[in-house]
Each structure stands twice: as C-alpha cells, then as structure tokens.
N, C-alpha and C positions, 0 to 999 in steps of 0.2 A: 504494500500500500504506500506510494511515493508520497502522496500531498505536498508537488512539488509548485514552490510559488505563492503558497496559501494565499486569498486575499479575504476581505470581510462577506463580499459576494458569495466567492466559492463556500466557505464556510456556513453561512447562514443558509446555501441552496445543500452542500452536501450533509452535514449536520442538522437537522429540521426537528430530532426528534431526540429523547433521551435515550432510547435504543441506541440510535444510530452511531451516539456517543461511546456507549459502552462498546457497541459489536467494535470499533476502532481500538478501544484501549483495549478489549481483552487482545486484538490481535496484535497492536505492539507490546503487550508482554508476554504474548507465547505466541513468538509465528510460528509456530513448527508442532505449535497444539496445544492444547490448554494442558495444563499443571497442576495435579494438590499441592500447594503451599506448604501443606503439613509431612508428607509421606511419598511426594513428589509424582504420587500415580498418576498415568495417564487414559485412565477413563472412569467417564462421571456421566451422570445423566444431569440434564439439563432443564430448568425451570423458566420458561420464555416468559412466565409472570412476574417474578423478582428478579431473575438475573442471576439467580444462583444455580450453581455447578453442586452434586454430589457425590463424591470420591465413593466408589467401586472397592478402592481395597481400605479404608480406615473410618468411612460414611462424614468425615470432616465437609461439611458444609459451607461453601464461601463465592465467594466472588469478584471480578474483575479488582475490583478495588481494595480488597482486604490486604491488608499491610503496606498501601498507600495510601498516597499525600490524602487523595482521595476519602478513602475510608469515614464513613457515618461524617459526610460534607452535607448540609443541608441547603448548598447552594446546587441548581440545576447543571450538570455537565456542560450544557451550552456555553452559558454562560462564563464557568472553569475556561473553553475553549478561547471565549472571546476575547478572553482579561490576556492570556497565552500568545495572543496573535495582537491584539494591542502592545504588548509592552515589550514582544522580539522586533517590531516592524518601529517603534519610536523612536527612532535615533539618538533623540535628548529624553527620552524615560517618558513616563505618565505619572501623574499627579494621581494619589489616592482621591482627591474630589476628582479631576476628570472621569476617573473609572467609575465613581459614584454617582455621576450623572449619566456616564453612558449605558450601566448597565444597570439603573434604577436602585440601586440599593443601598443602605445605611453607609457613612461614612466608616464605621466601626467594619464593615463588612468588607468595604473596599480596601483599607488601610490591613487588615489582618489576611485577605485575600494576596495582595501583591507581594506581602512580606514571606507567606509561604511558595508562591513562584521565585521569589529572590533564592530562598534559600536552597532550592532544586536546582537552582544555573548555577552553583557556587562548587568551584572545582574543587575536589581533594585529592589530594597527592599530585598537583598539574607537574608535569612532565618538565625537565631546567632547559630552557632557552640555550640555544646555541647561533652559530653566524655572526653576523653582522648586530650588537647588543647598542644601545643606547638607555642609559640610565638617568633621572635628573628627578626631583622633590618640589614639591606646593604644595601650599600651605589653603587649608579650606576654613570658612568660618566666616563671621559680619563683620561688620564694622562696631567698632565699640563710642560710645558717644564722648567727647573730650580725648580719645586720643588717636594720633598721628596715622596714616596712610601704613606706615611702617608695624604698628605694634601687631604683634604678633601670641599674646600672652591668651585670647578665646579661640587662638586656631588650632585645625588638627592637622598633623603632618602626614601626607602621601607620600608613599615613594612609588614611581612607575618604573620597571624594566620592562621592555620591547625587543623584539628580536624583530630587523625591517623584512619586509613584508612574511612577517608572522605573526605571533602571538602577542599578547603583552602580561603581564603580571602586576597587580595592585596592591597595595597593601599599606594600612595606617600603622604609622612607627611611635615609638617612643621619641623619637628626633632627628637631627638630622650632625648626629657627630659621628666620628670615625668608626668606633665600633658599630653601632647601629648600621648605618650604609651598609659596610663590608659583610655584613652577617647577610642580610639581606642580599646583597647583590650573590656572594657563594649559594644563599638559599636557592634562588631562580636560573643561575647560569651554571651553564656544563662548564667546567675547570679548562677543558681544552678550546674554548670559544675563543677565534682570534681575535677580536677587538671589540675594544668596549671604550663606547662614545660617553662624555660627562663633560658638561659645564667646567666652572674655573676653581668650584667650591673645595675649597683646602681637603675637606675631611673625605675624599676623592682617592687623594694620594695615595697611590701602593698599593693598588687593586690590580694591577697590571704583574704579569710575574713572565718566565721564559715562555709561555705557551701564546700568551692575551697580551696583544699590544694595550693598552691605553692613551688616547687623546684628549683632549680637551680643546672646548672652545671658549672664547675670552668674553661672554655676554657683556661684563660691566664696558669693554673695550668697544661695541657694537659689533665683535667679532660673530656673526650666524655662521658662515661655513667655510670652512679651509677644507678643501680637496674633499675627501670623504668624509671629514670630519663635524657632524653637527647632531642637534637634539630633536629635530624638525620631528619627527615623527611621535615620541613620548608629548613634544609639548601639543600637538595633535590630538592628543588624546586629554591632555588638562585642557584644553580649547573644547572638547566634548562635556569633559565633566563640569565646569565653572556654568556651559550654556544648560546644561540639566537640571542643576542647582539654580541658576538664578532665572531659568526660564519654563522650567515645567514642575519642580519642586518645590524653588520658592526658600526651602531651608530644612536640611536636615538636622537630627541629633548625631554627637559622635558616637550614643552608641551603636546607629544602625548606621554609622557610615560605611564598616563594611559591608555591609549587604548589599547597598546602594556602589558599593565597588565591584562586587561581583558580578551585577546586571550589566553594568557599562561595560566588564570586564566577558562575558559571556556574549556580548553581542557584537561587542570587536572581533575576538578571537573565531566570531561564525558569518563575517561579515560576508564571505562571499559563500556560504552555505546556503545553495538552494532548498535544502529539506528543513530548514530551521525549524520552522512549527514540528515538524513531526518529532524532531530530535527533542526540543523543551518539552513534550509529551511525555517522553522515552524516558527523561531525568524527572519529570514528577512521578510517575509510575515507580520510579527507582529509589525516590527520598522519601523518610519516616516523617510523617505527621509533624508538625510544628503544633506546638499547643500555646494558645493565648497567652497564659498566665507567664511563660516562661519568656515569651517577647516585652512584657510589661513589667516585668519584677524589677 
C-alpha cells in the first residue's frame, strides 16, 4: 500500500470511513498477515463489528491498535490521519489552535494530540553522520523587557549537526563550552568523517584530529564562505526553526522544546521522502502510548 504523495483530497476520498482507517493500519503493521501480539500466532478469526482478531492458539483477543499510540484513543482515526498529514506537509509546524480549528476539537485535545505525533517522529539510537559535517549553536527564547538584544540569561541552547545533503541532528544542550560541543559533536558524527565545518567560536577548537579536517569561518569578520568552507546549510535549518516559532507556534516551553526539535528534525531528514504519510503511520503504530499526566507533570 504506497500512499505515495498523500494530499488532504486523497485522504478525505481514500479514508471516508473508520474501517477504512483501521483495514490500512492493520496492514502497515502486519503486511505479510496479521499477528497475536501475545503468542505471535498466525490465525485468528475475525470480528468485522469491533475490529477485533481472535488468536487460534492462546484465544488472546485484540486489535489493530492494541499496544499502540493508538490504543483506547477516543478520537476518530480520520481525524489521527489528518493531524499526521497536517503537520509532515507544514514546513514551519502547526499551531495546536490551528489543528483545533481545523479538526473541530478542544484545544486540550489538539495540544495532547500533536505532542503524541511529536513523540512517534523522535528518533532513537539515529544512526552518526558522516561526509561533509557542518556544526554551529542558537540560542531560542523572547525577548526579556529592560534588557539588551544581547542577553541571553531566558534562552535555550540548540546545537545542530548536518551532514550536507543529508540528515541533521538536534539537540538542547546545557551550553555552549568546550566540553558540551565536543561531547555532542563525537555523539552524532562517525570519528572517520572528513571535515567538519564550524563558525569562529573558540570552544570549537580540537574537534578536528588525523582523520577530520576542521575549518572555520570568521562570521564576526563577514566571513560566509571560503572554498568549501561555511554553515549555510545548519543555519538553514535555525532559518526553519526561528520561522516555526515565531510564525506558527508563537512560543514554546523549554520543556517540550525537544519535541518540537524532533518534528523539524523528522521532517528535514524525510524531506525528499515521497511515502512520508505512510512512514509517520509506521512510527505511530511503532510508539507506546504517551499519557497526559506525564507530558504535564
């Protein structure tokens, strides 16, 4: 089943029905045939009025959804569908009120809604960058009233590594000194990557070893590009994030900034992924239930 290109048309004419939702999810989590969850048998009889499978060898009772994100959702599947194709297709994110106007429902429903789609795009164990690396840090947060353009004391610090035209890697740091960097940059890059692009910033220094050249380019000097050497592409991606924030968001908390790193971070790295929709399918079917209280505590 490709669902290659999704758009809101396709979707609303293929999807019509709460069936039609499930027959799709049971088949991206078992193309090759349904499964007990429990004793992994493969046959069951089938209940076309609830949706539920019954296991043959252990009588374990369940369905498409059972041990997904899914699982006892009392919003309609469509809807799951549409929030899914809303917020891979927005380049700069969707606003929890937007989604709560577009698909009629409590603000509380939208805002808990996205944050478990967040947490389904959020990579574990992402695989170290290698090639062509560019690394460089910004700083997220308001403005504070009485002081200077400069101060820096409500911000939160990002660090981006990219690999050019490949992936990128996001992540809020404790700061932006020597150890922090370095830890960070070994976390994301493969050790034998030959070169790694970074600004002028001192705490930079001696990341570079016999395998990884190191360059730098001199911003305070108006220096953008010497030969191969520049950031253009990471600050491409803080050029994404600042317009998400201050044009579909509005203003995050630090504590769900990385979530909100993940999305931006999940819909880079599939930018030119025609099956998108069906893949964020694949990874909510994949991820354990988020539960309110533990996003709110």
């Amino acid at each position: 089943m490709p669902m290659k290109s999704m758009t809101m048309m396709h979707l609303m004419e293929r999807f019509g029905s709460e069936k039609e939702c499930r027959d799709v999810l049971a088949e991206l989590r078992w193309p090759s045939g349904v499964i007990c969850p429990r004793c992994n048998g493969t046959k069951q009889a089938f209940d076309s009025e609830r949706y539920t499978y019954d296991c043959y060898s252990c009588g374990y009772q369940f369905s498409a959804l059972v041990g997904t994100i899914f699982h006892d959702t009392k919003l309609p599947l469509r809807e799951w569908f549409m929030a899914v194709l809303l917020m891979v297709e927005a380049k700069k994110g969707i606003s929890a009120n937007q989604m709560k106007r577009i698909l009629g429902v409590s603000y509380k429903t939208a805002w808990y809604l996205c944050h478990r789609i967040r947490a389904a795009m959020a990579e574990v164990n992402a695989a170290q960058l290698g090639g062509q690396i560019e690394v460089d840090e910004t700083f997220v947060g308001g403005k504070v009233q009485g002081k200077g353009h400069g101060y820096k004391g409500n911000k939160a610090v990002v660090v981006g590594v990219v690999q050019r035209k490949g992936e990128v890697r996001l992540q809020v740091a404790s700061g932006t000194d020597r150890a922090t960097l370095h830890r960070i940059i070994h976390q994301h890059v493969k050790p034998d990557a030959p070169n790694i692009y970074t600004d002028e910033w001192a705490a930079y220094k001696g990341i570079g070893d016999a395998d990884t050249a190191h360059e730098t380019v001199n911003h305070k000097a108006e220096e953008w590009v010497r030969g191969d050497a520049h950031t253009q592409t990471v600050e491409s991606v803080w050029s994404l994030l600042k317009r998400s924030i201050v044009g579909s968001y509005h203003k995050v908390s630090v504590k769900h900034l990385d979530a909100y790193l993940d999305e931006l971070e999940w819909r880079f790295n599939n930018r030119e992924n025609k099956y998108l929709f069906r893949d964020t399918l694949m990874r909510l079917l994949k991820s354990p239930n988020l539960e309110y209280k533990s996003l709110t505590a």
